[in-house]
N, C-alpha and C positions, 0 to 999 in steps of 0.2 A: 487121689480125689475121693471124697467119702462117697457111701451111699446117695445121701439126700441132693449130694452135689452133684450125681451123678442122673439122679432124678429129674432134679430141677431141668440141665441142660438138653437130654432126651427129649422133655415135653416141650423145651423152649422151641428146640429145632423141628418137632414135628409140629408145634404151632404155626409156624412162620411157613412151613411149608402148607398147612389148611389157608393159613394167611394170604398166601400169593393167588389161593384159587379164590379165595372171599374177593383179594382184586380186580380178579380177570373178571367177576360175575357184577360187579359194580360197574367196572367198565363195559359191560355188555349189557346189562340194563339203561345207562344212558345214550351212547349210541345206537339202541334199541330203539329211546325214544325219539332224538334226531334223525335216523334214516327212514324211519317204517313212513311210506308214503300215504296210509292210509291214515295214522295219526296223528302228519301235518296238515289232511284239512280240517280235523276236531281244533288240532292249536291254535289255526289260522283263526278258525270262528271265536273260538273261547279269548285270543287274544285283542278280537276286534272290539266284542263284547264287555272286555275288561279295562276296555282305552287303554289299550297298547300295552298292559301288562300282561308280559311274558314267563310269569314264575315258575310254568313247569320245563320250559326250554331251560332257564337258569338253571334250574336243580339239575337238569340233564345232565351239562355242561359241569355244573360242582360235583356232582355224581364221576361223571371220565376225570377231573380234574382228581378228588381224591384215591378214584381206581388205581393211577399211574405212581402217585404219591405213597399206594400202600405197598408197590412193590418195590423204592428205593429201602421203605421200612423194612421190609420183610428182608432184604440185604443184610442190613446192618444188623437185624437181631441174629442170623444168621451166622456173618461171618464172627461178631461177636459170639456166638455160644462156642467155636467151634474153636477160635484163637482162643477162646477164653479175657478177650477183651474188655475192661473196664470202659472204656472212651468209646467204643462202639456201642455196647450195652447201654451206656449212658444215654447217646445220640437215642439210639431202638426206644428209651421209655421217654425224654422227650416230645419225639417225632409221632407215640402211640398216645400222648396223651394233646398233640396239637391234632392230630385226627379225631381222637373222640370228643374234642370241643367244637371241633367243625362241621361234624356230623349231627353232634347236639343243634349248632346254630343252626344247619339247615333243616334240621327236624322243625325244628319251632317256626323258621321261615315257610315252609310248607304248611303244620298246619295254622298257622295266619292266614296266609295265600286261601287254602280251603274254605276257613271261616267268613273270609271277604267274600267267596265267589257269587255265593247263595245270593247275598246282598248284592251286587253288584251286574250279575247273569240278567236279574227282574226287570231293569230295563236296557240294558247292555242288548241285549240277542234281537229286542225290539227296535233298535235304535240301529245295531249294525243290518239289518233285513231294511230298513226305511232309507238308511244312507247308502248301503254298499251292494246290495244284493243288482243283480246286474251290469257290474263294474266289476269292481278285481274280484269279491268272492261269490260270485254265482256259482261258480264250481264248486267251491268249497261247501257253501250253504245246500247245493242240490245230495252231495255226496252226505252231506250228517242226515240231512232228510230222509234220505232211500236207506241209508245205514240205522236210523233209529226209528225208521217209521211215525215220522210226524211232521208239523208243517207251521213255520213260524215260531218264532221265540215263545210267546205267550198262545200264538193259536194265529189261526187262516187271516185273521184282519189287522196281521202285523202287516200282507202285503198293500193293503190299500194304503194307499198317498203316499206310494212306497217312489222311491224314481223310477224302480224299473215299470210298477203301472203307471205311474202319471207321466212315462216316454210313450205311451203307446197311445194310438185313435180310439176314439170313442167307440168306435165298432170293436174295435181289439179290448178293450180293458172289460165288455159288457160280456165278451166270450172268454178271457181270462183273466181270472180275480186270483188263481192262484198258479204256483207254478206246475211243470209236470212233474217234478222230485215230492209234491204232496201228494201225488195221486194212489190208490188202489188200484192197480192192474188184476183186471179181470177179463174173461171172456166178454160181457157183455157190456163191460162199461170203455168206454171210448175216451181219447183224453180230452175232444171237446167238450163230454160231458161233465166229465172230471173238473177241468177246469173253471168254470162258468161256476162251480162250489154250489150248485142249490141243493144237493142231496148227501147228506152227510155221508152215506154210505160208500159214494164214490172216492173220497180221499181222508185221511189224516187228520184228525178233527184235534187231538191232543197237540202243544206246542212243547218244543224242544227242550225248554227248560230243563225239566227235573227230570229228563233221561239223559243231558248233559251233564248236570250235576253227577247225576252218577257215575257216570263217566272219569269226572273228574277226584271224586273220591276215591274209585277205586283204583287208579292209577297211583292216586297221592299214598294211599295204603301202600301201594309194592313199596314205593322209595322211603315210606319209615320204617316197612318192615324190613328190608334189607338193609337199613340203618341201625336199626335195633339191633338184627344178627350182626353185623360187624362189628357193632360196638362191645356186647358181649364176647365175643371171640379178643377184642382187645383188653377187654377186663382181663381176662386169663392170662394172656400174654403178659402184662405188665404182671403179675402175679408171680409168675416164672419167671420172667427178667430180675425181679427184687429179688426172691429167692435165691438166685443161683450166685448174684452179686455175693448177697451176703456169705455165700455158702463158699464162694471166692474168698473170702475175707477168712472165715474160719480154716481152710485148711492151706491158706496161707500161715497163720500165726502155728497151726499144728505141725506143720511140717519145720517149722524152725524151732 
């Protein structure tokens, strides 16, 4: 086996061995996003918001989906450098470059997804606080409130003629216009006071929007960056997989 052939296979099998851990961290960024209880009531709202689009769950999902998939790869380039396998090697660049199209797709699928949200959040966050807030996501919407420190999609008069105010008596609605998740807790401010909203000071005057959005971008950031990194690392791979092919080919004819 020459030098360069010996090179090649070195870097192939210490790649694929960085490779399996680039797996394990895909696969634990999406499952990061599906279990973490705290960032399924952000998804709940943002998916209400978006009429029932769900793209960062999906990416989640194509995130474990490709995790799992990079460790059958990371097999094959493997046993391939080590048998010195053509038909493995083969599979390994393949299978490295149906990941880094896949990866590519969900890049682009995400930032889509991003570019829509903005447009979409503006009346989406106003529309889910009028229809659902007090029904299935009052938790969810109380929790982004107290986690972002704000109140309503657009501001405090997302909840008027909201159902959960136009459920309530006239006594009740004229002592709360907002909920307690908008409030300032303070020594001196009470949630009646809070509530009833005539003093700014006492609650959350900004609406959730564009501390969602941000929200949303910066998540959407992890999963291209970590797309990015793995794609690069595949770049290389495939690099050293063709190399060492060839480098097969050469000292096969040399040794004959």
């Amino acid at each position: 086996m020459s030098c360069c052939s010996g090179i090649a296979r070195f870097l192939l099998i210490t790649f694929n061995f960085i490779f399996w851990l680039s797996g394990a961290a895909i696969l634990a960024v999406g499952i990061w996003i599906l279990v973490d209880k705290n960032l399924q009531e952000y998804l709940d709202v943002i998916k209400d918001a978006m009429g029932n689009e769900d793209a960062l769950r999906t990416s989640a999902y194509i995130l474990i989906g490709f995790g799992a998939f990079v460790f059958l790869v990371g097999f094959c380039g493997c046993c391939g450098a080590i048998r010195k396998s053509k038909c493995l090697l083969g599979f390994y660049i393949l299978f490295l470059v149906i990941v880094c199209a896949g990866e590519l797709a969900a890049g682009v699928y995400v930032a889509i997804y991003q570019g829509d949200a903005e447009d979409k959040l503006d009346s989406g966050l106003s529309k889910s606080i009028k229809e659902n807030y007090g029904d299935k996501l009052q938790g969810a919407w109380d929790f982004v409130q107290t986690e972002l420190k704000c109140c309503g999609g657009l501001g405090k008069d997302d909840y008027l003629n909201s159902t959960w105010y136009m459920s309530k008596s006239v006594t009740d609605q004229a002592a709360e216009k907002i909920p307690l998740s908008c409030c300032v807790v303070t020594d001196g401010n009470t949630a009646t006071d809070c509530q009833m909203a005539d003093n700014t000071d006492n609650y959350h005057t900004d609406g959730c929007k564009d501390s969602l959005l941000s929200w949303v971008k910066d998540h959407t950031v992890i999963m291209i960056g970590v797309g990015c990194g793995i794609a690069a690392l595949e770049i290389f791979g495939l690099i050293c997989a063709i190399c060492f092919c060839r480098h097969m080919d050469e000292d096969k004819y040399t040794s004959n």
